[in-house]
N, C-alpha and C positions, 0 to 999 in steps of 0.2 A: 504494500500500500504506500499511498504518497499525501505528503502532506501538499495541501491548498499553494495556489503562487504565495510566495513569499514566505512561504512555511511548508517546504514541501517536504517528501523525504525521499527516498534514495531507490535507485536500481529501479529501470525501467519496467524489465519482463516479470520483475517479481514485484514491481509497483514497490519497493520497499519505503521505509519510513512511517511517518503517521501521516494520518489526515486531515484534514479538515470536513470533520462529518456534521452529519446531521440526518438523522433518518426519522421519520414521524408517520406516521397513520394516516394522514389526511386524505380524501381523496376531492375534498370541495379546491375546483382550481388547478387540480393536475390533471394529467394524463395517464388516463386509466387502460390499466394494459392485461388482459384476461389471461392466464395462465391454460391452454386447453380448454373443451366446450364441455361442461358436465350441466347436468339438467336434475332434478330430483323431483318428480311427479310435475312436470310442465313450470316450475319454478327455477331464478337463480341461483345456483349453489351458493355463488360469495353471498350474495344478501341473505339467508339464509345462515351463513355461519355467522352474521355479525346482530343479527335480528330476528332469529327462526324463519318460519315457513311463511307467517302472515304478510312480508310484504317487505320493504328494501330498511337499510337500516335510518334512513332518513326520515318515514315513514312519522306519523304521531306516536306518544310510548304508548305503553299495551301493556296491561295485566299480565301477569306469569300464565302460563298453562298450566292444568295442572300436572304436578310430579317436575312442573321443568326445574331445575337444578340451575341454583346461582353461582355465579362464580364466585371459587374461594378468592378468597385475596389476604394477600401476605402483609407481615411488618404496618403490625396497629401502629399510625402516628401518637407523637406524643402530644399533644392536643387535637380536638376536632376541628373540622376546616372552619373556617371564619362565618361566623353567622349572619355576618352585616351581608352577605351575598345570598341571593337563591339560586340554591342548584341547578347545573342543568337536568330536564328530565331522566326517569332513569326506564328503561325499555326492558322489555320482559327480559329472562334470563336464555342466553345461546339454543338453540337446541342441534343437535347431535345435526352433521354433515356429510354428503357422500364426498369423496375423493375425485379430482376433476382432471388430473394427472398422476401417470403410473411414475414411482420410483422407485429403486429396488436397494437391498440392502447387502455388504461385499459380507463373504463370510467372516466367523472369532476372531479376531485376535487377541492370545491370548493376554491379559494386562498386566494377572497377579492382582494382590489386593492393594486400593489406595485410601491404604490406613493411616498414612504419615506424610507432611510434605515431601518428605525424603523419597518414599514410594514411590511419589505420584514425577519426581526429579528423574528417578530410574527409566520410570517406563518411558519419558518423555524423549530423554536421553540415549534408550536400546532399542523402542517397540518399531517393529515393522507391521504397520497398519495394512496398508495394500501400495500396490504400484500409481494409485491415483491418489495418495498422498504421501508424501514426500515429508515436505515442511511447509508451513504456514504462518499467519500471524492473524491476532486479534485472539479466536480463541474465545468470544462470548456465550457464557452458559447458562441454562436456567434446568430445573427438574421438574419431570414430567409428573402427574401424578402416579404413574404406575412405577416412580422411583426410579425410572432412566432418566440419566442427564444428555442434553442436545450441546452439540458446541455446534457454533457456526464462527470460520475462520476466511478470513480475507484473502489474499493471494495467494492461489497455490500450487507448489511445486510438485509435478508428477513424473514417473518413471519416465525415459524416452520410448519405452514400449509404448505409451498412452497415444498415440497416434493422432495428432493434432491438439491434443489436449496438453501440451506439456505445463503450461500455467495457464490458471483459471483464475477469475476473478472473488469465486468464494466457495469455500465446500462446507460439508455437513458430517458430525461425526455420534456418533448415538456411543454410550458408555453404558454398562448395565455390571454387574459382579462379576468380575472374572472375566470381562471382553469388553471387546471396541469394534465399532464398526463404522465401515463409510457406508454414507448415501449415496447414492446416484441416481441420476436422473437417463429417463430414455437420451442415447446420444451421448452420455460419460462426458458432460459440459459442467458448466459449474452450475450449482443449485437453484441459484437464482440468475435464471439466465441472462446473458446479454440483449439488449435492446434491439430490436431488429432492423436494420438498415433499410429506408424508403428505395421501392425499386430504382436503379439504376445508380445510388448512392456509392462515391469513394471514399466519402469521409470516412474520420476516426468511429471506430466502433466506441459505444458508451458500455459500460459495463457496471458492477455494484458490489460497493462492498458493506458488510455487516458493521454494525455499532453495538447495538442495547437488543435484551430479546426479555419477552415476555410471556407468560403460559396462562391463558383465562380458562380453568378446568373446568368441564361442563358431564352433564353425564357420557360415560365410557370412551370420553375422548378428550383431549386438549385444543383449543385454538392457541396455535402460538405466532406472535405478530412480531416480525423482525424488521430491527429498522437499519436501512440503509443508508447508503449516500452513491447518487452518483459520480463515476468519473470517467473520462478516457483522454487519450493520448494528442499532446499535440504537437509532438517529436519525436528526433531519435538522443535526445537529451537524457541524462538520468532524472533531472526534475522536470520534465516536459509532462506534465499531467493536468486536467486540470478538474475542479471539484465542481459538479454542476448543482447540486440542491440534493435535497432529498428524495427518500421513496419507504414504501411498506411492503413488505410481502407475507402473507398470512397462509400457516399452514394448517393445516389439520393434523392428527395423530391421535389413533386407535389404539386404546391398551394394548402394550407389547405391539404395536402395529410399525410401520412404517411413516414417517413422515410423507403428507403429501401438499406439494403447493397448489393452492386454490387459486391466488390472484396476486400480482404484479401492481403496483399505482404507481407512477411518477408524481410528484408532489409539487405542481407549481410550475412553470418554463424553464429551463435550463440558463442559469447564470451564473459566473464565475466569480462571482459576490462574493470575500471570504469574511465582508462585515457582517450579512446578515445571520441569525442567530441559528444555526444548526437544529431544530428542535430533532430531540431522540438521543442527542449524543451520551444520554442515562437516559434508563426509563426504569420507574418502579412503582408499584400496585400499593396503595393502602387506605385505609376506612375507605372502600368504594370508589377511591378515584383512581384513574393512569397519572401520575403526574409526567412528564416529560421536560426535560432538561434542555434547552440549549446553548452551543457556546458558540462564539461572535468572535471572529480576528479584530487586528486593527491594522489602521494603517500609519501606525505613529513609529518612528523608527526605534530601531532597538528593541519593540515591544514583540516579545513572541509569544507568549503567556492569550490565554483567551478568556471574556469575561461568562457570567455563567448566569445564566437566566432562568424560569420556571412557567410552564404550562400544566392546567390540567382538564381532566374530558372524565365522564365513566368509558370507561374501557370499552361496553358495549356499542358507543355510538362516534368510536376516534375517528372513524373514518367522515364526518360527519363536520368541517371544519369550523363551523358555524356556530359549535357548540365548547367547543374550547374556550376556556378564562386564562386570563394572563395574571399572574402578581406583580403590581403594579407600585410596590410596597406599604399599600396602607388596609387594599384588599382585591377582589379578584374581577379584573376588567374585559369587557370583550374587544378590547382593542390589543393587537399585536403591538401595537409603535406605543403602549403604554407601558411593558413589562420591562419589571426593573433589574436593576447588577444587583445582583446578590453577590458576584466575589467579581474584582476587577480585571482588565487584561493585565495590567501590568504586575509582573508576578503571579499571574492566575495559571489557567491550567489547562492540561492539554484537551484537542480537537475532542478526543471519545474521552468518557469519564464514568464511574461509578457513584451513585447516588442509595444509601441503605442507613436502617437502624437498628439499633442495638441501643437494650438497657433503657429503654425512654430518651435516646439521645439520636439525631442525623448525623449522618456523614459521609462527605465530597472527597471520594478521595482519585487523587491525578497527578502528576508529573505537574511540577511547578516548569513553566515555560516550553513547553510541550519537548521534542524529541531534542533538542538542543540545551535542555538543563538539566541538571542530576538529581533535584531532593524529591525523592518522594513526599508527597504532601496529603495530609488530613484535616479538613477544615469542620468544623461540628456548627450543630445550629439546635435549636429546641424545636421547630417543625422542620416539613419538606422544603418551605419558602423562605427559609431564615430565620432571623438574622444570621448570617456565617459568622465565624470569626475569620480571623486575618491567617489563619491556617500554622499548622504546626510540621516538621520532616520529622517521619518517622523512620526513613532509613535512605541509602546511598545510591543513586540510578542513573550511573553516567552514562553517554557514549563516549566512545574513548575515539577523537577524529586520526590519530596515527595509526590504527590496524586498520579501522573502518566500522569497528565494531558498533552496534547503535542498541541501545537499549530505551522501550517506548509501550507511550499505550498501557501504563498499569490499571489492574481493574481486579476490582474486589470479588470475592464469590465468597458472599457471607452463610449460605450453608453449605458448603463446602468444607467438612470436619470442623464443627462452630465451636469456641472457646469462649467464654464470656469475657471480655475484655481485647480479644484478639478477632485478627480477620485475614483468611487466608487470601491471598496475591498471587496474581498471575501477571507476567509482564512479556512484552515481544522482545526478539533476536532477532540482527538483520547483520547486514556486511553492505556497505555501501560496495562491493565490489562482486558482480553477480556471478563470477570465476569462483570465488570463495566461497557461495554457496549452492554452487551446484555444482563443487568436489566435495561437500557435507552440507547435505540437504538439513541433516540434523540440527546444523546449528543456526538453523530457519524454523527452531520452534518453541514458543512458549517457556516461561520458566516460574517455578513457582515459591513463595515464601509464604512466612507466618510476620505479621507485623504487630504491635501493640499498638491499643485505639490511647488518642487522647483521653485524660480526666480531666475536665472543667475545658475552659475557654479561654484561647489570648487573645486582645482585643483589641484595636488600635482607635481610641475615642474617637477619632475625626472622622472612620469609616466606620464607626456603629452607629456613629448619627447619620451620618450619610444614610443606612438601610433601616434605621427606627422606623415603627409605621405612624 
């Protein structure tokens, strides 16, 4: 993957570096792009996973069915949302979905157990997954309810047996006790496919890569909604990339079943804006709402850090843009141009980020100054909307510019072997030198730690008055 102009990151064919993301749900104002034709008794499948059978998810709310099943939702905030606002409505609960595309799943590999960071270092380190993953980055993960975790990873490197596929712009990997496995999709392309070029089209193919993922369990199935970002190529430069807005792509997933993509959205025109506010680059579920994260470049020099902003929607109607609120710091507005910094560019944090809580506390945790700084950083707040503090390094995350080496993109997986007070960490591996890592594809993958959370908050007066409401 590649960071945004001006923040980009490295190695073409492996897109390396970070990016400048932003992936969100919306589909008011983008370009809706239907994954395969499925149909379920003369009705549309996607409307249908986002608002049952009765009608599109745009629709007026509607009473639950009976027996229909609500989505759990995870990580109770530590206050309820501001009451000075009325909610937006909330629509019956999902109900159960057919699959609109075939994917299939590579056979075991075997993992061993990942009982310990150190395990989960081993396997990263030896495991031979299949020939259509090699190595990769990002690496976002969420848990199914049938107790499988999904990873969805950004660039990735495949065997040269893979025959046209040798990098793909994002794969899919299912974990379960004792194995791993890839996803594929008919065609062995990347999961969430490339965008399809208008007949007679030369230009650069756009492609997509993952940020934040989401699981809204419903009965004997999951909808999980991944959020993207677009990019592609506008060279043969190692930073020639460039980040066009975002996207959603929602899958389905059958206990013990297969992932299967239902629908594709592009989110808005394609622009290479890296001011505007990435929404998606976190996403997390609680007391009933999606909040969703965005972070904003700048274009103030020296500034590489991005500022971090807040949306939220019910998860059942994101797609739905109309219904999103913005924090605007005093309470929850329908205007986008209203929402406020919650943590600044300068110093702030990189393009993707993690967003979760623990102990009755939030916390933003990200790379201070994205792929070009070293502290690991934890900023806490008392809600999803702030106040932040001015953030604290809980540990050391250089790239080192004389080998090439790049370390990028930390992100939290708070149930991922949970500690109280700790949170385990997952960070990218790249080489600016694309010779280096495809003579060790290996050291093109993820790496994991255990960090310890702040206790209390540091504060810097001038910037907690700044986000007082």
């Amino acid at each position: 993957m590649t960071p945004a102009r001006g923040t980009r990151r490295t190695s073409r064919a492996c897109g390396l570096l970070v990016r400048t993301t932003l992936i969100t749900l919306v589909a008011v104002g983008g370009t809706v792009a239907p994954v395969g034709t499925g149909a379920l008794g003369g009705r549309d499948v996607t409307a249908m996973a986002l608002d049952g059978p009765r009608g599109p998810a745009s629709g007026p709310a509607r009473g639950p069915a009976p027996g229909a099943a609500r989505p759990a939702l995870a990580t109770p905030s530590a206050r309820r949302p501001d009451p000075r606002v009325t909610p937006p409505p909330t629509s019956a609960g999902p109900r159960p979905v057919a699959p609109v595309t075939t994917t299939l799943q590579t056979g075991c590999a075997a993992r061993g157990s990942f009982d310990s960071v150190e395990a989960i270092n081993r396997a990263v380190d030896q495991l031979h997954v299949a020939p259509t993953f090699l190595g990769a980055d990002v690496g976002a993960g969420a848990r199914l309810q049938d107790g499988r975790r999904l990873l969805l990873f950004g660039d990735t490197l495949r065997s040269p047996d893979v025959a046209g596929h040798r990098f793909v712009r994002n794969s899919m990997l299912l974990s379960s006790p004792g194995c791993l496995r890839a996803v594929l999709p008919a065609g062995r392309g990347a999961i969430v496919p490339d965008r399809a070029r208008p007949a007679g089209s030369t230009g650069a193919v756009v492609g997509y890569w993952p940020m934040s993922v989401t699981v809204t369990p419903r009965a004997g199935q999951d909808l999980v909604t991944v959020m993207l970002q677009r990019v592609r190529t506008t060279g043969g430069g190692t930073f020639d990339f460039e980040n066009l807005g975002p996207s959603a792509a929602l899958f389905t997933v059958g206990r013990g079943g297969t992932p299967q993509l239902l629908r594709l959205v592009d989110l808005g025109p394609d622009s290479p804006d890296v001011t505007r506010p990435a929404w998606g680059a976190a996403s997390v579920l609680s007391d009933g709402w999606l909040y969703l994260y965005g972070t904003a470049g700048s274009t103030e020099a020296m500034t590489f850090g991005r500022s971090l902003r807040v949306a939220r929607v019910r998860p059942d109607r994101v797609l739905t843009r109309s219904e999103w609120t913005y924090w605007d710091g005093r309470g929850w507005s329908r205007s986008a141009a209203a929402a406020a910094q919650l943590i600044p560019a300068v110093k702030g944090t990189s393009q993707t980020l993690s967003v979760f809580a623990q102990g009755g506390r939030w916390y933003a945790l990200s790379k201070r100054d994205d792929f070009l700084g070293r502290d690991l950083t934890v900023w806490t707040a008392p809600t999803p909307w702030g106040p932040f503090d001015t953030g604290r390094t809980v540990a050391d995350l250089p790239s080192d510019p004389e080998t090439g080496v790049l370390r990028y993109m930390p992100l939290a997986h708070p149930d991922l072997l949970p500690e109280p007070g700790t949170v385990v960490v997952s960070y990218s591996r790249n080489n600016t030198d694309l010779a280096t890592v495809l003579a060790d594809p290996f050291s093109y993958r993820p790496r994991f730690l255990r960090v310890r959370l702040p206790v209390g908050e540091v504060r810097s007066t001038r910037y907690a008055a700044r986000l007082a409401p």
